[in-house]
N, C-alpha and C positions, 0 to 999 in steps of 0.2 A: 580179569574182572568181567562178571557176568551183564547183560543188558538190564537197563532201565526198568522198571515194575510199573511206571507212568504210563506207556500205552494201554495195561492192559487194565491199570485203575481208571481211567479215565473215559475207557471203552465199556464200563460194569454196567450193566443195566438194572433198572426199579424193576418191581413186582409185576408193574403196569408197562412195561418193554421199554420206557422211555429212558434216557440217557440219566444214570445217577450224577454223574458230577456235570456241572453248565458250568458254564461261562460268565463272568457279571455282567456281561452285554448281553445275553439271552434271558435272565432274570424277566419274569412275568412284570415287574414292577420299574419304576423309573430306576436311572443311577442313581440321585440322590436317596429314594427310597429305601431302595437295595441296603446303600452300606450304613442308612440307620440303623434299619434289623438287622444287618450284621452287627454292628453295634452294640445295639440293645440285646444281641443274645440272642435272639429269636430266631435266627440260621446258622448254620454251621457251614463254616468255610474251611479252605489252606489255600494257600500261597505257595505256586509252585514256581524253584528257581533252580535250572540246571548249572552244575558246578562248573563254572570258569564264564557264568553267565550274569551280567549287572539287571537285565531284565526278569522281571515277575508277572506272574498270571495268576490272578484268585480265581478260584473255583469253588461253587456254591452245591452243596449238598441237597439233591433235590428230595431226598426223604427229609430233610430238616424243613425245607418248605410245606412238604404235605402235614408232618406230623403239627406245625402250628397254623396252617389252616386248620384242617379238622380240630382242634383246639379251640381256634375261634368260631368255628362253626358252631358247635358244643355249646361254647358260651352264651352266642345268640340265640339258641335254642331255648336254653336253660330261660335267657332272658324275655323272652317272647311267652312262654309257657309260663312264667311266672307276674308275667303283665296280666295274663288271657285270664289266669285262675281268681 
């Protein structure tokens, strides 16, 4: 049986050199926060659990983060420029 694929996913870097998968404890946003948008869709997570392990760790996709900022950014844009007009 070959090793693990989870170092080296976990190790992946964004465009912008920063760590693609976080941690829910390094989430820019509170705990409760966090697992609203998880919730509500608005990030993409998994839940990682080694076999023969009761323990789990969510990890948070941090292009799923950028891509609904910039989403909401957009929208306030939209919304401002259309106050102004």
């Amino acid at each position: 049986m070959g090793s693990l694929p989870y170092p080296k996913l976990l190790g992946e870097v964004t465009p912008t050199g920063g760590r693609r998968w976080i941690p829910v404890e390094e989430s820019p946003l509170s705990r409760a926060a966090t697992y609203k948008a998880l919730s509500l869709g608005f990030w993409d997570s998994v839940i990682l659990q080694f076999p023969g392990s009761k323990r789990t760790r969510r990890f948070i996709d941090a292009l799923s983060i950028d891509r609904h900022f910039e989403k909401l950014m957009a929208e306030q844009k939209a919304t401002k420029q259309a106050q102004e007009a």
